[in-house]
C-alpha atoms as a printed R data frame, in Angstrom:
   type eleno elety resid chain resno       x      y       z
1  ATOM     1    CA   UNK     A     1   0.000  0.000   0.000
2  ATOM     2    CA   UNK     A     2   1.574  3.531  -0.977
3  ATOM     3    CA   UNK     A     3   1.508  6.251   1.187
4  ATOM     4    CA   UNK     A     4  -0.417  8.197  -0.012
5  ATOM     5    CA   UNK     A     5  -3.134  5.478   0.014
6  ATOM     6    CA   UNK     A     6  -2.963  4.999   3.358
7  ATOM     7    CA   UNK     A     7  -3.617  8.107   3.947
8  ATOM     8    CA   UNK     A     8  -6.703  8.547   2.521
9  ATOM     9    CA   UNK     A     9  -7.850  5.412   4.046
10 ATOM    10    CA   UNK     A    10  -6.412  6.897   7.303
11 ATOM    11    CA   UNK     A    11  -9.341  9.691   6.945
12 ATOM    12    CA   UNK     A    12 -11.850  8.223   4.997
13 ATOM    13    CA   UNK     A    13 -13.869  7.512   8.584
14 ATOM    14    CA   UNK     A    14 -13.291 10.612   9.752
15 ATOM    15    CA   UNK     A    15 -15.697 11.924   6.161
16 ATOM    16    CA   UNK     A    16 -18.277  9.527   6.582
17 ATOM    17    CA   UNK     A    17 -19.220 10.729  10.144
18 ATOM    18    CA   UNK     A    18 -19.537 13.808   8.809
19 ATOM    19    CA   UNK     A    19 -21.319 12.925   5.698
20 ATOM    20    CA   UNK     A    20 -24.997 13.858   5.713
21 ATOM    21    CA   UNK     A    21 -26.897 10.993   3.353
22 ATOM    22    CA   UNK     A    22 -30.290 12.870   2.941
23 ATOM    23    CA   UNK     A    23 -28.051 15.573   1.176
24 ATOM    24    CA   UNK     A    24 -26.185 14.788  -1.760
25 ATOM    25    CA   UNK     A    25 -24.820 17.638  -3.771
26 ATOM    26    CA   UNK     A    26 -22.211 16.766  -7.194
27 ATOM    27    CA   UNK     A    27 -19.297 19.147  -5.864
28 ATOM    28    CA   UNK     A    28 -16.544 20.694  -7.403
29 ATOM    29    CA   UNK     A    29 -16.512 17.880  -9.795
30 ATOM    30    CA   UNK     A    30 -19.907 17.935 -10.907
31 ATOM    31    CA   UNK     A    31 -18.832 21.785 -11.622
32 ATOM    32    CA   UNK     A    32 -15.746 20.737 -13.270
33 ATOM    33    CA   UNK     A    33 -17.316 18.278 -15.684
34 ATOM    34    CA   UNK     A    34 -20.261 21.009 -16.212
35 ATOM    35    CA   UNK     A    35 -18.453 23.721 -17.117
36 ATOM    36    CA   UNK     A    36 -16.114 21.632 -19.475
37 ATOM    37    CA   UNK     A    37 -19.384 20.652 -21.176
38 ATOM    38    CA   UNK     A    38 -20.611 24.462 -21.237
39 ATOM    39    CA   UNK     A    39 -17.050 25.477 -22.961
40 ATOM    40    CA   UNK     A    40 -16.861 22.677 -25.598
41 ATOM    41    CA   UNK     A    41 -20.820 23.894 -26.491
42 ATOM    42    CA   UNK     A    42 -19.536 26.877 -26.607
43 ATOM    43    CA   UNK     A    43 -16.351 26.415 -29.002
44 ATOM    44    CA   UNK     A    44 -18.780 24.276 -31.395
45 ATOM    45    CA   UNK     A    45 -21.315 26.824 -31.613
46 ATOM    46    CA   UNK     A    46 -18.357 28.735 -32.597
47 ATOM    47    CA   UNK     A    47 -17.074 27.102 -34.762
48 ATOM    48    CA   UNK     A    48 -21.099 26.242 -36.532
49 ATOM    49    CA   UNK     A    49 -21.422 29.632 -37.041
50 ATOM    50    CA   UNK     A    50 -17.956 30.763 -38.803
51 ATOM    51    CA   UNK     A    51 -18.673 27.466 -40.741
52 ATOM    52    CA   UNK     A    52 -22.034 29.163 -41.335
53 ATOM    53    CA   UNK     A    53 -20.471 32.080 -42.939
54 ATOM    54    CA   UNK     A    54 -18.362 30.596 -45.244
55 ATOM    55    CA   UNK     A    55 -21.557 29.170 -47.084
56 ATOM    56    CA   UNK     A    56 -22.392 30.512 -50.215
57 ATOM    57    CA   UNK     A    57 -25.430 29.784 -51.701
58 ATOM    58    CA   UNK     A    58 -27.434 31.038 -54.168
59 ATOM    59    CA   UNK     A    59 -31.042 29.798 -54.579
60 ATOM    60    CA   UNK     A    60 -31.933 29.560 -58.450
61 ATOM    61    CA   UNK     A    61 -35.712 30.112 -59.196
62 ATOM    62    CA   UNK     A    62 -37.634 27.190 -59.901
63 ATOM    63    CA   UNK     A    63 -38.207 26.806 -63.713
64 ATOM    64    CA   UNK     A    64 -41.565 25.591 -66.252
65 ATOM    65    CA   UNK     A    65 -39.927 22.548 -67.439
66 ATOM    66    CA   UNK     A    66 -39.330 21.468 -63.867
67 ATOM    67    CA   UNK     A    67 -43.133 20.424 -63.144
68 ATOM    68    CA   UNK     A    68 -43.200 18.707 -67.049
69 ATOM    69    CA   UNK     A    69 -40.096 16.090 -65.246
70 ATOM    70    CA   UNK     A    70 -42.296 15.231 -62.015
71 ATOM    71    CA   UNK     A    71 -44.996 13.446 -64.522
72 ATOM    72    CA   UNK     A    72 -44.201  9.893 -64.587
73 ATOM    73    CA   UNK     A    73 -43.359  7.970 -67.860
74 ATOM    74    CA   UNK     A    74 -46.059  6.653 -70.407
75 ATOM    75    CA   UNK     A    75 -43.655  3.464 -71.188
């Protein structure tokens, strides 16, 4: 066992008599892994929109011989 093993399992009794079970909160780590989540949204979002930008489209007007091709064939 390493030391610093055995020192965690030196206070580990000392947190559970101090540990409340009818109140469970996630912690610094719950805050950790949430705001980690929040930033990488963030950077894709981003990243979508300059993405976004670089589109260039240009929407061509539908034309008469375009209904004539939906009818189907006579063969």
């Amino acid at each position: 066992m390493s030391a610093t093993q055995a020192a965690v399992t030196h206070f580990l009794p000392l947190a559970a008599d101090t540990f409340d079970k009818n109140k469970v909160t996630p912690g610094v780590l719950g805050f950790l892994v949430f705001a980690a989540l929040a930033v990488g949204v963030w950077a894709l979002m981003k990243s979508m929109n300059r993405h976004m930008g670089r589109v260039d489209f240009d929407e061509t007007p539908a034309t008469a011989s375009a209904p004539a091709a939906a009818t189907p064939d006579k063969s």
